[in-house]
C-alpha positions in Angstrom: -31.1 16.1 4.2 -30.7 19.4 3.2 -28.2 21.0 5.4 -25.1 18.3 5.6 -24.7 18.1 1.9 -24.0 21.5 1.9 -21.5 21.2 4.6 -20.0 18.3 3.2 -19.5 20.9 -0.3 -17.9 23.3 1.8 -15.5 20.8 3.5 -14.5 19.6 0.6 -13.7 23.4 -1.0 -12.1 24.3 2.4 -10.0 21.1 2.3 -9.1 21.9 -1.4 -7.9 25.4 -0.4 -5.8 23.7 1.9 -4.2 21.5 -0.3 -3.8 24.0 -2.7 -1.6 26.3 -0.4 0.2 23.3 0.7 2.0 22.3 -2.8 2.5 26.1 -4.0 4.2 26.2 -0.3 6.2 22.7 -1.0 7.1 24.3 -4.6 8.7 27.7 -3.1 10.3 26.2 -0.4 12.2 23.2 -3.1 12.8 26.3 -5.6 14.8 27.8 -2.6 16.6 25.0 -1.8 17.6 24.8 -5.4 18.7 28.1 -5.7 20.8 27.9 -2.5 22.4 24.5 -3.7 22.6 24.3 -7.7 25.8 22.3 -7.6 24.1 19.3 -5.2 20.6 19.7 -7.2 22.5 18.9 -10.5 24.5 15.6 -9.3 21.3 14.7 -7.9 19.1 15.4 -10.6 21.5 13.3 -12.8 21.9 10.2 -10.5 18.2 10.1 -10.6 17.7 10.5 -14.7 20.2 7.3 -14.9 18.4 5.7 -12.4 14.8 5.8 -13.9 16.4 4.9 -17.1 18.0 1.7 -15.4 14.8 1.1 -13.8 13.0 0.8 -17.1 14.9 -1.1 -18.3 15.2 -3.7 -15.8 10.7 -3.7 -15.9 11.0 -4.6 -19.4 13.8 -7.4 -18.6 12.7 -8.6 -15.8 9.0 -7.9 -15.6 8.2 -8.2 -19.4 7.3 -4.6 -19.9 6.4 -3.5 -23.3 9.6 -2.7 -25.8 8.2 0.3 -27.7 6.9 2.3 -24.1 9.9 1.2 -22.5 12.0 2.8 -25.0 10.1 6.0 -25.2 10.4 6.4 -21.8 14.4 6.4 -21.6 14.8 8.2 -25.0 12.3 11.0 -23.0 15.1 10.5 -19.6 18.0 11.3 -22.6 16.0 14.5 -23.8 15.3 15.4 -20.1 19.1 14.7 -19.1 19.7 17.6 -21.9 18.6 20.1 -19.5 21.0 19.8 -17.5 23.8 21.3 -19.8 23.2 24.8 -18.7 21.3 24.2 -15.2 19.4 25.7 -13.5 19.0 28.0 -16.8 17.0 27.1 -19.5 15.3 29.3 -22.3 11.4 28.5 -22.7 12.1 28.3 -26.9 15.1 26.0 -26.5 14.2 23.2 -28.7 15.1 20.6 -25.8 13.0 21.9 -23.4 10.1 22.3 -26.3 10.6 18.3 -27.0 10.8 17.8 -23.3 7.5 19.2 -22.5 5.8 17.4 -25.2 7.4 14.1 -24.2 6.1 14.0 -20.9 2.5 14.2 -22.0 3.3 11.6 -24.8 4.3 9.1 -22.2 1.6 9.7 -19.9 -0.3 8.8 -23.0 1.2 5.8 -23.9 1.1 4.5 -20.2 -2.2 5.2 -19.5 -3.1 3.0 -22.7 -1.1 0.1 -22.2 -2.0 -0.5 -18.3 -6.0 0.1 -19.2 -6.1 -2.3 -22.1 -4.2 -4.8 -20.1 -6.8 -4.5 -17.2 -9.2 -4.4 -20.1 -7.7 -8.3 -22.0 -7.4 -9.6 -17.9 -10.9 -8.7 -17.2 -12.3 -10.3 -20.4 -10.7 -13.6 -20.2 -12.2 -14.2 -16.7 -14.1 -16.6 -16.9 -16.5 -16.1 -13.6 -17.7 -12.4 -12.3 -16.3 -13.8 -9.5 -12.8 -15.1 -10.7 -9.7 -12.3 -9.8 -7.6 -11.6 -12.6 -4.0 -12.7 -12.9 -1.0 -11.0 -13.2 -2.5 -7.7 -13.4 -0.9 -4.6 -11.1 -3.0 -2.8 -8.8 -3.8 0.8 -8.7 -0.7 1.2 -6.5 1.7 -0.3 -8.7 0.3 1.8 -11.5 0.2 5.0 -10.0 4.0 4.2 -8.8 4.9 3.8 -12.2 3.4 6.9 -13.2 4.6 8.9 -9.9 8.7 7.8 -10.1 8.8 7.2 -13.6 6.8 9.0 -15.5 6.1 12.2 -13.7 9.1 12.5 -10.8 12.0 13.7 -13.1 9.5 16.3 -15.4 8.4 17.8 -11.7 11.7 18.1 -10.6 13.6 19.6 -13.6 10.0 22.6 -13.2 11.1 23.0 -9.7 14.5 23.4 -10.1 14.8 25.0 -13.7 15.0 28.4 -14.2 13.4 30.9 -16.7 16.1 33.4 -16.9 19.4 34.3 -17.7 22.4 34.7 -15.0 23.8 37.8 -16.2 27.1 39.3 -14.6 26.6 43.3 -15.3 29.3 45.0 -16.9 30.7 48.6 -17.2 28.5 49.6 -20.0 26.2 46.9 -19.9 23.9 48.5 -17.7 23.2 52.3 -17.2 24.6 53.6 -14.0 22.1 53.0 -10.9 21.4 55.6 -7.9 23.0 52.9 -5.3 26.2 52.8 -7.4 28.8 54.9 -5.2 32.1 56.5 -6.6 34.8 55.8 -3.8 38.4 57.4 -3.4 40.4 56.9 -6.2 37.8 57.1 -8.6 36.6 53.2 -7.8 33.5 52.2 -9.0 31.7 50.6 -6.9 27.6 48.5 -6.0 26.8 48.2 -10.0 29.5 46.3 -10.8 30.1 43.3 -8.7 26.3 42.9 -8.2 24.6 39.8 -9.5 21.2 39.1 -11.0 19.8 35.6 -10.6 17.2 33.8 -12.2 14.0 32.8 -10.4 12.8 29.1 -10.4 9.8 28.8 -12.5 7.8 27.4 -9.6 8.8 30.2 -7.7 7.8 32.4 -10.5 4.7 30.7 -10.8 3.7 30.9 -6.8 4.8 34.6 -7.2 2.4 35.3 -10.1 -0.4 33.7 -8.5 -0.1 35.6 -5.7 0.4 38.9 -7.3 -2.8 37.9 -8.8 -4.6 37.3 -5.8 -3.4 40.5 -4.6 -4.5 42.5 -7.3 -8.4 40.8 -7.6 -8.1 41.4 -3.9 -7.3 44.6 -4.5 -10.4 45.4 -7.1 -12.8 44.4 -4.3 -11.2 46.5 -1.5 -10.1 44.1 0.6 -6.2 45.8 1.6 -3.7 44.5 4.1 -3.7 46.6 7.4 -0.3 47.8 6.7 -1.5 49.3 3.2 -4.1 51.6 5.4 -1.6 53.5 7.4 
């Protein structure tokens, strides 16, 4: 078979495009929701630090999870829950976010060890080929972990944190603009009451990957009908 491999190939490109455009899609439309309702996202995003944090500690209580992980993983939920002092803003050299970043990679790390060399110890103390191992999770129960644990509360804080300042302009602040309008009395008016918000980092990040797009688009000649009028 020559032909079908192929086609499988390009299935599997086409259904990665797909995919693709489906999560920048999910990320924009959360950023907006964020940016529409800071005050909810913030409750929220706390209940659900404490809540991973009580989680863990009831796996290593209760399910005998490992002491040392474990208590990575909630000091990394206290670091993360240090975000939230100036949501949704957060400067990209702030030493919290720095440590967050490198947290999250760090207890990826650790996890990923401890579950494979405790699937490693099950699988070598079976005694038959045939014999199923005890008390080991499954790929579902691992990946869980990983999803709400490990991964949720990093994902959410890059959707819903943003890269920039809120800054309220002020007379002198900024140099007059073309829209400002002088009314009667002398009044002052479009510069000064307007307000510049920060964009979502996810949003940023769908906008600059699409600005990219455009412009590679752009090298080859491809243009939107509206740009050839």
């Amino acid at each position: 078979m020559w032909i079908l491999p192929l086609v499988g190939y390009l299935g599997a490109a086409v259904g990665f495009c797909f995919m693709t455009l489906a999560i920048a899609s999910g990320l924009y439309y959360l950023s907006e929701l964020v940016e529409e309702h800071t005050v909810f996202a913030k409750k929220f995003l706390s209940k659900l630090i404490y809540s991973i944090m009580a989680l863990q500690l009831v796996l290593c209580l209760v399910d005998r999870f490992p002491f040392l992980p474990t208590a990575l993983g909630i000091v990394s939920h206290f670091v993360y829950l240090g975000n939230m002092r100036r949501f949704p803003f957060v400067k990209l050299t702030d030493p919290l976010f720095l440590a967050s970043c490198v947290l999250v990679l760090l207890n990826h790390y650790v996890w990923f060890r401890h579950f494979s060399h405790r699937q490693e110890r099950a699988y070598q103390n079976m005694a038959s080929y045939y014999d199923t191992p005890d008390d080991v999770p499954s790929f579902t129960e691992i990946a869980s972990y990983f999803g709400i644990c490990v991964w949720l509360v990093p994902f959410a804080l890059f959707v819903s944190l943003s890269a920039s300042d809120n800054v309220l302009p002020t007379m002198g602040s900024e140099p007059a603009s073309s829209s400002s309008a002088i009314g009667p009395g002398g009044a002052v008016g479009g510069g000064g009451s307007t307000k510049r918000r920060g964009q979502g980092m996810a949003k940023a990040l769908v906008d600059n990957i699409r600005g990219a797009i455009g412009q590679g688009s752009a090298m080859f000649g491809w243009k939107r009908s509206d740009d050839r009028l």
